[in-house]
Structures are given as structure tokens and as C-alpha cells.
C-alpha positions in Angstrom: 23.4 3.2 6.0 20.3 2.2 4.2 18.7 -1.1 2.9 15.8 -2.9 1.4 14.6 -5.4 3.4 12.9 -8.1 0.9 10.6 -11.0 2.1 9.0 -13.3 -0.7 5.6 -14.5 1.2 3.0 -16.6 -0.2 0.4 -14.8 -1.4 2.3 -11.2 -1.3 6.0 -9.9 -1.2 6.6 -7.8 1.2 9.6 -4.9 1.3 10.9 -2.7 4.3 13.8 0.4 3.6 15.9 0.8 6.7 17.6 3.9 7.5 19.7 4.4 10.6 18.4 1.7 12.1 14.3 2.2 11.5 11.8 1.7 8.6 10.9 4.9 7.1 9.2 2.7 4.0 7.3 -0.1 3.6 5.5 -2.0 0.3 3.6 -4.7 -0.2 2.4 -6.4 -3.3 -0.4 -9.2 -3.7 -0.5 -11.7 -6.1 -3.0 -10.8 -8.9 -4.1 -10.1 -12.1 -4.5 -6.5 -12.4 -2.0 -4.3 -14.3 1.1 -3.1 -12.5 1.9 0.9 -12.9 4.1 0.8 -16.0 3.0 -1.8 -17.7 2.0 -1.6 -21.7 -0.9 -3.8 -22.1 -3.2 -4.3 -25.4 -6.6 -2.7 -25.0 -9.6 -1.9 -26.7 -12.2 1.4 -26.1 -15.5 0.1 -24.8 -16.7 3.2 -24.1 -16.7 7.3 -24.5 -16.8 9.2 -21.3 -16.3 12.7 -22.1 -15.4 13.1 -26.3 -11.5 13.2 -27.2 -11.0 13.1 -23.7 -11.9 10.1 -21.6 -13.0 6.5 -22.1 -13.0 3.1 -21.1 -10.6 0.7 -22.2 -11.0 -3.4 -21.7 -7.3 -4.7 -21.5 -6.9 -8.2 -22.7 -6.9 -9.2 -19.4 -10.3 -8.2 -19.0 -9.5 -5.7 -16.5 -11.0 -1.9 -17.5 -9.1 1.3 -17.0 -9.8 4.9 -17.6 -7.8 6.3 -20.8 -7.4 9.8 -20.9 -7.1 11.2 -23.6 -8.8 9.8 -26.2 -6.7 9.9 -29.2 -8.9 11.8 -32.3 -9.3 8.7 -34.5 -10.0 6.3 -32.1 -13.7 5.2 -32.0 -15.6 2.7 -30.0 -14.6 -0.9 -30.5 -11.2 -0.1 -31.8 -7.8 -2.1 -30.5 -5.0 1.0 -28.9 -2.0 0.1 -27.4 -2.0 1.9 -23.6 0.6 2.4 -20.8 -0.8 2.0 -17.3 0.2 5.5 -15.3 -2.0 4.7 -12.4 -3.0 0.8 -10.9 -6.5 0.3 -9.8 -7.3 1.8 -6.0 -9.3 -0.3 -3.6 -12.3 2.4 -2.3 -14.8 1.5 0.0 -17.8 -0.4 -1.7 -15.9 0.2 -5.4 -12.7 0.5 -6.9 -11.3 3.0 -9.0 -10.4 2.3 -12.2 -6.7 1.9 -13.5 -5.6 5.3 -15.4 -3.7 4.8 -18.7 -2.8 7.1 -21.9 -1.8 6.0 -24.8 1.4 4.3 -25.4 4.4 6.2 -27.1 5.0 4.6 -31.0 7.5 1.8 -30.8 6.7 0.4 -27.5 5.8 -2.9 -27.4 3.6 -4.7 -24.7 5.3 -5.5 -21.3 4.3 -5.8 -18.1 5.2 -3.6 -15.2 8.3 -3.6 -12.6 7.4 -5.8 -9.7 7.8 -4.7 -6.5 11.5 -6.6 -6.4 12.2 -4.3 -9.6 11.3 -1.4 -8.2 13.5 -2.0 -5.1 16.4 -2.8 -6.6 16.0 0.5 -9.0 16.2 2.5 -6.2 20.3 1.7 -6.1 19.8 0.8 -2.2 21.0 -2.6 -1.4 18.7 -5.7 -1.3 18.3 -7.9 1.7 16.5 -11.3 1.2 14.8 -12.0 4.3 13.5 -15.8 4.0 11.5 -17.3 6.6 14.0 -19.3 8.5 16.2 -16.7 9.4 15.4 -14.2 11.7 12.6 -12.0 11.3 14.2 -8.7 10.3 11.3 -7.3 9.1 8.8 -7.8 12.7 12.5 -6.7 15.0 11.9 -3.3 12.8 8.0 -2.9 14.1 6.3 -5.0 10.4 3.3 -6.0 12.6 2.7 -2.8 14.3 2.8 -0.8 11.1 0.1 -3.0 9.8 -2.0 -2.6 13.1 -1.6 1.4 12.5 -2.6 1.1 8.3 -5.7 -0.7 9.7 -6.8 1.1 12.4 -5.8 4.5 10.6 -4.1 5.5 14.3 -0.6 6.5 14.5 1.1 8.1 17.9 1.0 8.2 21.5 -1.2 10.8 23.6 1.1 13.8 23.8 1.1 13.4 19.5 -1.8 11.0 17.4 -2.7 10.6 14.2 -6.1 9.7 12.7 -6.3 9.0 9.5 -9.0 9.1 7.4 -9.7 7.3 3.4 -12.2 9.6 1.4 -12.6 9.3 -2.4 -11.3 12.9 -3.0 -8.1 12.7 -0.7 -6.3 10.7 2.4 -7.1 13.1 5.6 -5.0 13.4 8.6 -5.9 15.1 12.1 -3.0 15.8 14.4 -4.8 15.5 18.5 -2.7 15.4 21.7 -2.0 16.7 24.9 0.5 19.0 23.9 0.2 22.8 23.6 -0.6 23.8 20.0 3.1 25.6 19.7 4.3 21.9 20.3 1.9 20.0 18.8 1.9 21.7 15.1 5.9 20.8 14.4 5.6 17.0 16.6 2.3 16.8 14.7 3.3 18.0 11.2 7.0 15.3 11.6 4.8 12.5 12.7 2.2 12.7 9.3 5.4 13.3 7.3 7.0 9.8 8.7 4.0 8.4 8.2 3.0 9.4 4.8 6.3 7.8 4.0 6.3 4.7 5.8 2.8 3.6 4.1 3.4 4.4 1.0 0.7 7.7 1.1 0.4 9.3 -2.6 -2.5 11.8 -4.1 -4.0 14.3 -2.4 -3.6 14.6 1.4 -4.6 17.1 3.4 -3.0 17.5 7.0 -5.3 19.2 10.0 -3.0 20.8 12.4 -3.7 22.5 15.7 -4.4 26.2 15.5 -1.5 27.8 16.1 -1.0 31.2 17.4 0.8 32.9 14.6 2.8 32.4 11.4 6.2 31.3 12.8 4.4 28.9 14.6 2.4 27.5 11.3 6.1 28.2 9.2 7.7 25.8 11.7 5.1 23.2 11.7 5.4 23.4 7.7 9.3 23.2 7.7 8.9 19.6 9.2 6.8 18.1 6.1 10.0 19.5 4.4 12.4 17.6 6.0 11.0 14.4 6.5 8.9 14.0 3.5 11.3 13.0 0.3 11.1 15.0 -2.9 9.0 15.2 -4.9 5.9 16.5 -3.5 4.1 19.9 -3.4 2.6 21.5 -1.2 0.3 24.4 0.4 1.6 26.7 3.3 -0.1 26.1 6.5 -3.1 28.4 6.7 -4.5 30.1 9.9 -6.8 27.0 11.0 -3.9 25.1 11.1 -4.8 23.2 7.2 -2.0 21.7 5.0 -2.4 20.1 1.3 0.1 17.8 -0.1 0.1 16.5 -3.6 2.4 12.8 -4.5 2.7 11.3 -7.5 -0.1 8.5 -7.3 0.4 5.4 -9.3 -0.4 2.2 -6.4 -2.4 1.7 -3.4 -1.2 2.4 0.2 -0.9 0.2 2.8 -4.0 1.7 4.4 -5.7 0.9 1.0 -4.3 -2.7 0.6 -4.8 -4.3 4.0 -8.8 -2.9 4.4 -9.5 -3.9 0.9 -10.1 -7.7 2.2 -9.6 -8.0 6.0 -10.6 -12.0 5.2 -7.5 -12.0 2.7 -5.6 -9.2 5.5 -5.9 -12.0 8.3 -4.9 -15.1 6.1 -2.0 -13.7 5.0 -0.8 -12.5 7.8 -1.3 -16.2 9.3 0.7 -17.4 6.9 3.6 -15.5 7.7 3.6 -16.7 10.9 3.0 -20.0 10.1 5.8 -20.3 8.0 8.1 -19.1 10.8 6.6 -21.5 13.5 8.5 -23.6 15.5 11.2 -25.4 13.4 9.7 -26.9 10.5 7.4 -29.6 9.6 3.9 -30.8 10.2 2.0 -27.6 11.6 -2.6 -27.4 11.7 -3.6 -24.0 11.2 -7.0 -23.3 13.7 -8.8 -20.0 12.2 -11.9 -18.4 11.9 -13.9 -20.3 9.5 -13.6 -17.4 6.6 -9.8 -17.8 6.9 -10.4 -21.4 6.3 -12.8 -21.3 3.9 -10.3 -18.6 1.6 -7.5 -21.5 2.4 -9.4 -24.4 0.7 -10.0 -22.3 -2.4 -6.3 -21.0 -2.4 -4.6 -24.7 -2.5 -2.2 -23.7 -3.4 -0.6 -21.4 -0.9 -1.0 -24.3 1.6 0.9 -26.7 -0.7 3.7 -24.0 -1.2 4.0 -23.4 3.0 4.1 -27.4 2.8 7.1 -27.0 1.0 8.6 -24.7 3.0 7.7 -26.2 6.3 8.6 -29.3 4.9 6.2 -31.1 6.4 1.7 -31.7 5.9 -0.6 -28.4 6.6 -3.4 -29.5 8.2 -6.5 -26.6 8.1 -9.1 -26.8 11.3 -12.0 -24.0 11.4 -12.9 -22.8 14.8 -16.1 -20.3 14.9 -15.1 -19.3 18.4 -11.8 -17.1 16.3 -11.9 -13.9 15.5 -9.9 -13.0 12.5 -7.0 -12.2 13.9 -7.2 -15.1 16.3 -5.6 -17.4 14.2 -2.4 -19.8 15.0 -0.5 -22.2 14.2 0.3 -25.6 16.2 
């Protein structure tokens, strides 16, 4: 039995896929601007890259993305209709650029599936999970998987996970306390679950202990095969214990989304508690003074927990807080 856990939060929806009981999946989409993989959005090429090749297009939103390839007639400073493939990835002191080709003839501007879309395309059933039932979504470990996309560790001591965001590709080291014939398959099943479960896409490579010979590494290998979902490709495991996997890429992963902002992490995260404290009504939010400070320029979102609170948000910044100190009385 599987289904789509779906929560509607301010500022960012939020989706979990249970299977047999635990989430194997988990999405989350903020509120913004930017062009959703999918979309078909009206451009025009600011710039040439690399001739008939690559370029710069300025969507009408004024967001930029890479097009690729550049269609033979189109110069600089002409209007082309494009299809997003890939949505722009939050990278450490930049972000990369959306990816988009040209749009097939016909197609008309739209924008992409949100994140409730693509949920229900998937044919699993949809569970609305508002904020005064029970939380369905932290009794399935929502909290701790965000702790783990932060902190990039996954595991206990006989099996861990560090995991690692470069530009070129998401890196994984397998460590623990158990012998290398043990450790390669418990290893290799854990960055397979986990891949899954934060939504992990491009090019990821997987360090594995050295094992001792190739039935070992063919083991290790077979796990990535059975609990990583099709499609995907990859490399065998090579004699210093080194796997590749390709996925599709078109969004960020969690790891990507909640270290983009930890300000924006932290407030939203408040929120979700807030709207599930106590039983309604008047509530003061005490944060670090960047929380705050984001609140007061994001009115919003306080009037809309007002509402469903039903009661006045009061906002008091306490220096002494660290980010994730936050709470709601």
C-alpha cells in the first residue's frame, strides 16, 4: 500500500510517498518566481555562449536560463519560445542557471506542473494532511529527514553517510564499524534509500569500502538495483570500492533547497509548528531576530497562519535564539 502524503504550508508545500509503512520520498516546493521544469515560457536570447549551441535567454519573468541549442536563425535580441527541461539549482555562492531548448511548434506558453500535479500524476493516492489533524507527515520521521538534508549525515555507527554538494556531482562516503564485506551492501542500500528519499538527481558518485574481491563489489552493486527506482544508470563498482550514478535532473534536492537560505530553512520550519501549536488562536512567535526580520517583510505568511490559527500573531525577536531556537507560545 502506498500514498502521497500532501501538506499545503505557508510559504512551501510539502509531499511524503509512504510505502509499507515508511517514507521512501519526499518533495518540497517554495513559493517563487522562478520557472518550474516543464513550463513553456516566452524568452528572448541576450547572449551567445558557444555559436549554434548555447546562449542566454531572459524569460519574461526576468529570470535567465541556459538554452541549448541555439536554433540557426536566431540572433541576439530575438523573441523564441523555450521549454524549461531543467529549474534553476541553488550552488554555494551562485546558482546555476535554468536549462531550456526550444519549444516544439504548436505549443503555447504554460506554466509547469506544481508539485500537487506532479503527485497526483504519479497514479498513487493523495492524502491532504492539514494542520489540525494529526501530523502524518513528522509520525513518519519529516523533521529528521530535514536534520539529515542539512547536515549531509545519514546512519548510525555500524553504517553512515556523508554527503557531500560539489558543482560537478552530489558525493557520498559510506564509513562504519562494520567489516568491508558488510559494510559495501548495508552501505551501497543505505545511499540508494537515501538518494530516493531527498529527491537526489545528476551525477552522484558513491565511495564504498574496499572490498576484497568482485562478488563482494557485485553484491554491494545489486543493492543500488533494488532499492533505487528506474530509471537510472549506472557504473559497476570498481576495485576502490567507486560507484557513478546518473538521474534525470530537472529540480533541486532537499539537500539543495533547505541550505540555499538557512534564514528562510528556520522560518519555515517555525511556521509549521506554529500552525499546529496548542489549539488554535492567539500564539507570539519568539525567534532569532533574522527570523523576525524575514517575517515582517513576508506579511503575509503571518496574516495567512492568522487565519488558520484563528486568532492575532504576535512576532517578538530574541538575540539570545539561535535559528533553530525558535517557538511558539
Amino acid at each position: 500500500m502506498a500514498e502521497w502524503l500532501y501538506e499545503e504550508g505557508i510559504g512551501e508545500a510539502r509531499a511524503a510517498l509512504i510505502e509499507h509503512g515508511k517514507l521512501v520520498e519526499a518533495q518540497i516546493e517554495r513559493e517563487g518566481d522562478a520557472a518550474r521544469a516543464g513550463a513553456v515560457a516566452q524568452g528572448r536570447l541576450i547572449a551567445t555562449l558557444i555559436p549554434r549551441k548555447r546562449g542566454v535567454v531572459r524569460l519574461i519573468s526576468g529570470e535567465e536560463a541556459l538554452l541549448e541549442p541555439i536554433p540557426p536563425r536566431l540572433s541576439e535580441g530575438a523573441n523564441v519560445l523555450v521549454e524549461i527541461l531543467r529549474e534553476a539549482i541553488p550552488e554555494e555562492g551562485r546558482a546555476k542557471r535554468a536549462k531550456a531548448r526550444v519549444a516544439p511548434p504548436g505549443i503555447k506558453p504554460h506554466p509547469g506542473p506544481t508539485l500537487l500535479q506532479r503527485i497526483r500524476a504519479t497514479g498513487v493516492p493523495v492524502v491532504p494532511c492539514p494542520a489540525h489533524e494529526e501530523d502524518r507527515l513528522e509520525a513518519h520521521g519529516w523533521s529528521e529527514l530535514m536534520e539529515q538534508a542539512a547536515s549531509g549525515e545519514v546512519g548510525t555507527e555500524a553504517a553512515a553517510l556523508r554527503l557531500f554538494l560539489t558543482p560537478a556531482m552530489l558525493l557520498i562516503d559510506v564509513d562504519g564499524s562494520l567489516p568491508p564485506a558488510q559494510l559495501g551492501p548495508k552501505g551501497a542500500k543505505l545511499a540508494a534509500q537515501t538518494i530516493r528519499r531527498m529527491g537526489i538527481s545528476g551525477s552522484i558518485g558513491i565511495d564504498l569500502p574496499t572490498m576484497n574481491n568482485k562478488d563482494e563489489r557485485m553484491i554491494a552493486a545489486a543493492q543500488i538495483d533494488k532499492y533505487l527506482p528506474l530509471p537510472f544508470e549506472r557504473t559497476a563498482v570498481n576495485g576502490f570500492g567507486f560507484l557513478q550514478i546518473i538521474r534525470r535532473r530537472e529540480r533541486a534536492n532537499l539537500m539543495e533547497i533547505v541550505r540555499e537560505d538557512a534564514v528562510l530553512t528556520a522560518t519555515l520550519a517555525l511556521l509549521r509548528r506554529a500552525e499546529r501549536h496548542g489549539n488554535g488562536g492567539a500564539a507570539t512567535i519568539s525567534a532569532a531576530p533574522a527570523i523576525i526580520d524575514l517575517l515582517h517583510r513576508r506579511a503575509a505568511w503571518i496574516e495567512q497562519l492568522a487565519r488558520r490559527r484563528g486568532g492575532a500573531v504576535t512576532l517578538r525577536a530574541d538575540p539570545a535564539l539561535a535559528l533553530s531556537a525558535g517557538h511558539v507560545a
